[in-house]
C-alpha positions in Angstrom: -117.5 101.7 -107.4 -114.4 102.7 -105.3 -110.6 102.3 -107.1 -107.4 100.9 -105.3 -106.1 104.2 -105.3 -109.3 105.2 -103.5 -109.3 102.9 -100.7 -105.9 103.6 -99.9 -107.0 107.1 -99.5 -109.7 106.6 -97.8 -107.3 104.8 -95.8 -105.3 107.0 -95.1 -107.8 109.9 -94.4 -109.4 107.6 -91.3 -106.9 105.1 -90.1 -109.6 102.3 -90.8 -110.7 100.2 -93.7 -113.6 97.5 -93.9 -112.6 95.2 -97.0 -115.2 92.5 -98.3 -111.9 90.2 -100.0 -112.5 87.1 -102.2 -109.4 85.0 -101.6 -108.2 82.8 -104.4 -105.5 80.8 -102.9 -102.4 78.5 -104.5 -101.8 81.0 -107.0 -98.5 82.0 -108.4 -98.0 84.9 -106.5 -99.9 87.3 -104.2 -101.4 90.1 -106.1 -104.4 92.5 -105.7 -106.7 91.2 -109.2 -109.0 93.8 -109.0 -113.1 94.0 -107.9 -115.4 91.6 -108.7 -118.1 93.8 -108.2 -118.8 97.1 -106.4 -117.5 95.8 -102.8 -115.2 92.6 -103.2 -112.1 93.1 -104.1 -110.6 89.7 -105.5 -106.8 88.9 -104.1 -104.4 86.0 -105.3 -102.4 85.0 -102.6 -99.7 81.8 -103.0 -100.6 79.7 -100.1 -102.6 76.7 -99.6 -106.0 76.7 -97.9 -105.1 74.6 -95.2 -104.4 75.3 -91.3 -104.8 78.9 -91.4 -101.9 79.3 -94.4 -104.2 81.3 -96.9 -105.3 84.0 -94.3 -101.8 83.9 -92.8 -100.4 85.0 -96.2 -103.3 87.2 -96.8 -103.1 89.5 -93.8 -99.1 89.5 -94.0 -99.7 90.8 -97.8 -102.2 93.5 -96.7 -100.2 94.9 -94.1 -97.6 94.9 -96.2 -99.8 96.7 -99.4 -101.6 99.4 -96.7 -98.2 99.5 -94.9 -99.1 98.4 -91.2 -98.4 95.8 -89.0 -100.0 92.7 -89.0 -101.5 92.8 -85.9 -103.3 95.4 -87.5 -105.4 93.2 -89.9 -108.1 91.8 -88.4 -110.4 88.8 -89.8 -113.9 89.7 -88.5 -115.8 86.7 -90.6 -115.1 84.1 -93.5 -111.9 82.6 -92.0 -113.2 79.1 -93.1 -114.5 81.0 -96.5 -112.9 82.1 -99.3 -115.2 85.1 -98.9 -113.7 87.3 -96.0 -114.4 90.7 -93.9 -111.2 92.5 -93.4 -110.6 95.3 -91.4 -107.8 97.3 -91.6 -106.1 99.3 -89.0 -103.5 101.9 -88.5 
């Protein structure tokens, strides 16, 4: 199983990431909870599900956690799911 510290390497090292996320959303604050098994990581994020809010919030706080624009995170399947493929992009 991969740590935080070495995604963001990995990051990094190829300027691409592919993140399975499990989103739980209206929670206090937005916050990385750790992996809920070897390839989901689980994220907190303080938005509501509803119009597009939760995965608004979610790729603003990845950019802002891998330090890259938003444009830059891409939802490739689960935007209707609280189960998500991210990919990440320098």
């Amino acid at each position: 199983m991969k740590t935080l510290n070495e995604l963001f390497a990995e990051f990094e090292k190829t300027g691409r990431l592919t993140l399975r996320i499990k989103v739980i959303p209206k929670s206090v604050e937005n916050a990385i909870v750790g992996f809920l098994d070897e390839e989901t990581l689980k994220i907190r994020v303080a938005a509501t599900p509803e119009k597009g809010k939760a995965n608004a919030e979610l790729k603003k706080f990845l950019a802002g956690e891998f330090g890259v624009p938003r444009e830059n995170v891409t939802i490739l399947s689960g935007a209707a799911d609280s189960l998500k493929l991210i990919r990440l992009e320098k």
